[in-house]
N, C-alpha and C positions, 0 to 999 in steps of 0.2 A: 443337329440337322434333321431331327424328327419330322416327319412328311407332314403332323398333324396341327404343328404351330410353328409360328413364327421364331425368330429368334426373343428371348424372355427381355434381354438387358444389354447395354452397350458391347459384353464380353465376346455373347452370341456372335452378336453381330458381326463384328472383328474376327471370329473363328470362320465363319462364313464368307465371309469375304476374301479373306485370306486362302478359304477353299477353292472359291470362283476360281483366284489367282491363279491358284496351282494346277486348274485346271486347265489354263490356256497355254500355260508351260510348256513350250515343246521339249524342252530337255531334263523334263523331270522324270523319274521310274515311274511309270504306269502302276505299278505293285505299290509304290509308295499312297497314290489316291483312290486304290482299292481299300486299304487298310485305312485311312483317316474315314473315309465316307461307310466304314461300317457301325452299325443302328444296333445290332440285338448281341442279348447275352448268350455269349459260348458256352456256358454251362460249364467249366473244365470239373467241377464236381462231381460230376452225374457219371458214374459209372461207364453209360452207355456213351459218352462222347468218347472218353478217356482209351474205349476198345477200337472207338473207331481210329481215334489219334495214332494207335500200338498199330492197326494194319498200315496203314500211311507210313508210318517209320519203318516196317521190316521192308513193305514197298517203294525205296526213292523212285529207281526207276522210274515206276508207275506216275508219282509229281514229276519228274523232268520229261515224260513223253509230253502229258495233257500239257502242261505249261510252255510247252515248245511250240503247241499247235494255236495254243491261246494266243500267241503270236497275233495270228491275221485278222483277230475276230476281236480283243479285249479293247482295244480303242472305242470301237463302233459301241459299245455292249455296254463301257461305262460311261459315253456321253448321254447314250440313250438312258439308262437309269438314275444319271446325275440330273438329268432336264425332267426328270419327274420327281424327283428327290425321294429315290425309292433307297430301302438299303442296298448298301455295295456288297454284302454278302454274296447277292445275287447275281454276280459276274462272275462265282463262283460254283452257282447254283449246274451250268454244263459241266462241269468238271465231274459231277455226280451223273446228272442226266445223261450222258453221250461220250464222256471223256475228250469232251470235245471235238467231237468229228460229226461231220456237217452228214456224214452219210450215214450216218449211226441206224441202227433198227432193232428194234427189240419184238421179244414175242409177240406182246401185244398189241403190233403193228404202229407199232411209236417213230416218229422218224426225226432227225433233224438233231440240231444242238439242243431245244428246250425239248425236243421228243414227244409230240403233238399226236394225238391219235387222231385219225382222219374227222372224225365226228366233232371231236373239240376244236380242231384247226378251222373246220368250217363257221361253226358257231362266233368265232372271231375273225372273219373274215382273211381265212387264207385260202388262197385260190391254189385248189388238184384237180389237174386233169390231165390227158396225155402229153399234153405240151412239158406242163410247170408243175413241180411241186414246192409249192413256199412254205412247207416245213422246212425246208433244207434251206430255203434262199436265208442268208442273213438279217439283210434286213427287216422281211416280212417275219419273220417266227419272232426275233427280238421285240420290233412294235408289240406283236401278238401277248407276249408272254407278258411283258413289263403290265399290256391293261390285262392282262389277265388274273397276275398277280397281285395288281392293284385293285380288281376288282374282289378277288375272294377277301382280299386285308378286310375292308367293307363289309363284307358276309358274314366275315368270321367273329363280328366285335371288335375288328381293328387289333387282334391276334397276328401277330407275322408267323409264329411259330405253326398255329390253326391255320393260318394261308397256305402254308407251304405242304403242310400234310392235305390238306383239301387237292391242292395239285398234286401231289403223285396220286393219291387214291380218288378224288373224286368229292364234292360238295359232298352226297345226300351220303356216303360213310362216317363223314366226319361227322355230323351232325347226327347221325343215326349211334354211333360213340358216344357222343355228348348226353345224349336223352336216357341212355341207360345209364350212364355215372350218375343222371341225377334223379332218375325213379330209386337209386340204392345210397341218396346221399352224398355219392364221392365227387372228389374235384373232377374241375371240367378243365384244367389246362390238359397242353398235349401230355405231358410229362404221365398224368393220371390217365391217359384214356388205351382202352383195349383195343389196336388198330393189327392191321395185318403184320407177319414178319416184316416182310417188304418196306411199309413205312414207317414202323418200331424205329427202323435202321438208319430210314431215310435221311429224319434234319437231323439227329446225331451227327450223320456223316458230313454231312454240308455245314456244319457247327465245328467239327473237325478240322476240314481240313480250312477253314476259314480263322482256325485258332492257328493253323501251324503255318499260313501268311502271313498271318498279323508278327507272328516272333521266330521266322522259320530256323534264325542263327540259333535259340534254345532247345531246337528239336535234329540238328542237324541237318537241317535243310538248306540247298544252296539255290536261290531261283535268280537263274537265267534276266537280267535288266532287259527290261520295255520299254522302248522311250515313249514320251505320250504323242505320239504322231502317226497321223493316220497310215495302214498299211498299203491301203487302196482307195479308189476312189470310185462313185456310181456316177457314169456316163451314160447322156442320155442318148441314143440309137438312134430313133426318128420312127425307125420299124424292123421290122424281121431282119434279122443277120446269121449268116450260116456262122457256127461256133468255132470251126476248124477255119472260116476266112478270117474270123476277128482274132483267134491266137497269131493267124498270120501276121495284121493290120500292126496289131501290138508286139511282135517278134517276140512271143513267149511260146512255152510250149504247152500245147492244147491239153494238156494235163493238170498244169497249172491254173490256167483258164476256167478247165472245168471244177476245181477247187472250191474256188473263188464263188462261181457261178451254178452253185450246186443244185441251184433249183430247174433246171432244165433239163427235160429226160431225153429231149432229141438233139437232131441236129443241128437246131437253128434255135434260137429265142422266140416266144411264143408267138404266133400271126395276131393275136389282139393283145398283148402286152401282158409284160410290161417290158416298156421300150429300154431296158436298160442293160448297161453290162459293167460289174465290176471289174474294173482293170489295178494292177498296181502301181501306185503313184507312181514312181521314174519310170512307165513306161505309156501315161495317161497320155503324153504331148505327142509322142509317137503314133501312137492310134485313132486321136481326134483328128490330126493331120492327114493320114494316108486316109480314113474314113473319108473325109470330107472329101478327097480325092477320088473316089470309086466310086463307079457307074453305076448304077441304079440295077442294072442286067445282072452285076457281080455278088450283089449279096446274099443272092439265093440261086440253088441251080434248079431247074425247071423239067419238067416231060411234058410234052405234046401228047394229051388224049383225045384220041377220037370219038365224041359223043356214039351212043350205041343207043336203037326205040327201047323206049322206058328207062332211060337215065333220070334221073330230076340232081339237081344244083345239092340238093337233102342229102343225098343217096351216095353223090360220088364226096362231096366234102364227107361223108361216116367211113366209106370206105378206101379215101387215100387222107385219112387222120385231118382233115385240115376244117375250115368251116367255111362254111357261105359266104361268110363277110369276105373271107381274103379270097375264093373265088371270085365272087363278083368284083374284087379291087383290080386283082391284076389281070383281068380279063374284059374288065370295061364293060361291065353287065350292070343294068340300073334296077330290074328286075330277079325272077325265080326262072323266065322261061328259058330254055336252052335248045335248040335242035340238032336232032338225029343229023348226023354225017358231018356235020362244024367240029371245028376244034378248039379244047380247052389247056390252059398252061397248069399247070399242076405243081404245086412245090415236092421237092425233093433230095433223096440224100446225094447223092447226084443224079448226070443227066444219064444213068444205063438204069437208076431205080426204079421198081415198080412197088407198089403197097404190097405187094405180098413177100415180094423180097426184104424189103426193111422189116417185115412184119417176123421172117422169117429170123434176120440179123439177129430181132433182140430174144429171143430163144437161147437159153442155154445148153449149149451141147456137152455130151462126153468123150472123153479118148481114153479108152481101153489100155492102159500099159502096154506095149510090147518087151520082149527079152529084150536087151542093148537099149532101150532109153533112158533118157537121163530129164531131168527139168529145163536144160538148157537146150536139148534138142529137140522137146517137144514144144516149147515155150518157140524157138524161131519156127518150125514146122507153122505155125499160126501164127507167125507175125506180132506175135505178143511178145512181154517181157515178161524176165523170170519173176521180178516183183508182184504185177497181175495175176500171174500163176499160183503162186503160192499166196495171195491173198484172197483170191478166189475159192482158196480148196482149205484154206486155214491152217497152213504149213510153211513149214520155214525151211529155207535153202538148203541146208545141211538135213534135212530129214531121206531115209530114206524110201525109196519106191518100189515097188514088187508088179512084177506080172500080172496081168489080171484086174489090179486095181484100177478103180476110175478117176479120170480126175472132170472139173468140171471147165468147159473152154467156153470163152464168149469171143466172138470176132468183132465183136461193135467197141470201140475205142470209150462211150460216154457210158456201159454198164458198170455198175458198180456193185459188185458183189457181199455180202455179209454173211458168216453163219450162225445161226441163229438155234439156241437149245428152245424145242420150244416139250412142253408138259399135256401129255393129251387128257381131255377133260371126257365127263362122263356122256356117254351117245357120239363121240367123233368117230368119225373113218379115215380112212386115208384121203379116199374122196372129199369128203367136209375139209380134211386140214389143207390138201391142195387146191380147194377153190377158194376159201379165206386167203390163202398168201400170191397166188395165181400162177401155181405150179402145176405143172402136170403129175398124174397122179404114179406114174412108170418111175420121174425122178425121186420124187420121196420116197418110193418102195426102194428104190436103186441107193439111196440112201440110207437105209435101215433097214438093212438086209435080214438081220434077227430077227427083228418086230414082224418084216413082212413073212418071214417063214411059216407066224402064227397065225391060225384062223382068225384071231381076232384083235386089237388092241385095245387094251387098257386102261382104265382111268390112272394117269402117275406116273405111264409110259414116258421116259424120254423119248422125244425124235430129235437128230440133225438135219436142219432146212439150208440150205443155200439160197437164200432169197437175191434178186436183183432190183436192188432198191429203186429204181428207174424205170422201173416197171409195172411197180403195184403202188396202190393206195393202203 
């Protein structure tokens, strides 16, 4: 099933076709047509696959987390790479990237299940901005990734191995590798080439653990059956929908919703799209229905602004997040002009919202310990759950808590929290590292209470970041 030819002889053929089959299969193990539709050697010889195989084994846990979560995403992720007849490896490739978590963030401002840095998501056409970030949304980073990594195949001399190093570190490293093995004579596969620790490790590791699905009963491994049936479905909206009415529309809980729906940082689906929402299959017929049923007034809650001299159409869509277009929609303006003392409808998180208030929401705050609290009484104290708490702070239920210490509290239901080790480089400040992730500069000090003691920081310096992924690019 090579992406590069056709089938050779009648056997191909047969083999292939016989894949199609399986592929329309709904009751076959999804795990089953990852493992057939895989294209490249595992290497099991290579020293460095065989360490990565040894982590995977001390770690099961670690396989039955990401493979539980692969759940909602590996249907979509091996249609998509089946319709381009790319390797199946590569459904295993978040496994690596994000351990599968749609909200994943790394140092290097990576986000998403294939882990896009803002620069390279653009370049492939994935839309960030304060609405949306389609690093996270499913289907947009998967399109994205599949040509992406179809594109370096291409770059590389039709190298998968060279593809895949090219994405974690970058085209002009990989190639910048290549040109020194051959100014000194040596091979120019990945295997030969002097690349960062980081990607040394990389397709080892994705060669890894793609050796121990292919035979996971010879390594002790037991993975969880997938049927090949989609988990969910894309529903198309028409337009804007506030995200807490559509969990309602769908009778799921708005947690789940936002899940699914990972690309949306507010409260609504974006005001220029995209018009869609993932819902899950047995609850698609439920939510098409009552949808179809709500008033046009219901899908978004509204504020009445009072134009103020020197407003312009520019000015107020910057500063109540939203844009011109959907001003001038549901206001019935054909124009830019607007006048002083009229009034404008404004979308919002609801109807007591103002921009500064929402603006304020997605801030994260702290709460000081007191003597006598506990996780569960500070978690209801904010209306959160103990789960958000301790995910937020990177602590688990049974740890314990001391006076004095901070923890970090968000009141907005769609933040999503990460903490993030990040390595301070040569010339940053605390200032440079908190305008990069779009922290304030109080929280990171309050964070690294050591580091901040000292007049200066360090090249090599760990810092702990609590970034809110829904908040930055």
């Amino acid at each position: 099933r090579g992406k590069s030819s056709a089938p050779k002889n009648t056997e191909d053929a047969a083999n292939s076709a016989k894949y199609l089959h399986k592929l329309n299969d709904p009751n076959i193990d999804l795990w089953e047509l990852v493992r057939e539709g895989f294209q490249l050697e595992h290497s099991l010889d290579r020293k460095r696959v065989q360490d990565e195989i040894s982590w995977f084994r001390r770690h099961p846990d670690y396989i039955e987390r990401v493979t539980k979560r692969a759940e909602k995403f590996l249907y979509h992720i091996v249609q998509v790479l089946s319709a381009k007849d790319l390797p199946m490896e590569f459904a295993l490739l978040p496994v690596i990237e994000s351990a599968y978590d749609p909200f994943a963030y790394s140092h290097g401002r990576a986000s998403g299940l294939w882990q896009f840095i803002p620069a390279t998501a653009r370049l492939h056409d994935i839309r960030i901005d304060w609405w949306y970030d389609g690093r996270r949304d499913v289907i947009d980073s998967t399109d994205a990734a599949a040509r992406y990594l179809d594109h370096l195949h291409g770059r590389m001399g039709e190298d998968w191995l060279l593809a895949l190093a090219a994405y974690n570190t970058g085209e002009g490293k990989v190639r910048s590798a290549i040109r020194k093995n051959q100014r000194s004579k040596e091979q120019t596969d990945y295997w030969a080439l002097k690349l960062s620790k980081e990607t040394t490790a990389y397709v080892p590791r994705l060669l890894a653990i793609c050796a121990i699905i292919a035979n996971p009963e010879s390594f002790g491994i037991q993975l969880k059956t997938i049927r090949n049936r989609p988990y969910w479905e894309s529903v198309d909206i028409g337009s804007p929908l506030d995200l807490k009415k559509a969990a309602e529309l769908a009778d799921i809980d708005s947690r789940r919703l936002h899940q699914l729906n990972a690309g949306y940082n507010q409260w609504s689906t974006h005001p220029e799209g995209p018009h869609r929402l993932i819902i899950p299959v047995d609850h698609v017929s439920r939510f098409t229905s009552a949808l179809k049923k709500l008033d046009t007034k219901e899908r978004l809650s509204w504020d009445r602004y009072k134009i103020a001299p020197g407003d312009t159409l520019g000015a107020l869509a910057r500063r109540f997040n939203t844009t011109t277009n959907v001003l001038r929609s549901i206001n019935d303006i054909s124009g830019s002009l607007i006048i002083a003392g009229n009034s404008l409808l404004i979308p919002s998180r609801n109807n007591n919202a103002s921009s500064s208030r929402q603006n304020e929401s997605r801030m994260l705050k702290h709460h000081v310990i007191q003597r006598g609290d506990s996780l569960s009484k500070i978690a209801h104290h904010y209306g959160l759950s103990i789960r958000q708490l301790t995910s937020w702070n990177g602590i688990n239920r049974s740890q314990i808590i001391y006076p004095g210490q901070k923890l970090i509290i968000s009141e907005t239901q769609n933040d999503v929290v990460r903490k993030v080790s990040y390595r301070v480089k040569r010339g940053e400040s605390f200032s440079k590292i908190a305008k990069k992730f779009n922290l304030s500069v109080t929280s990171v000090m309050a964070w690294n209470q050591k580091a901040a003691s000292e007049r200066y920081l360090h090249p090599g310096d760990n810092l702990t970041l609590f970034i809110n992924v829904t908040s930055t690019e």
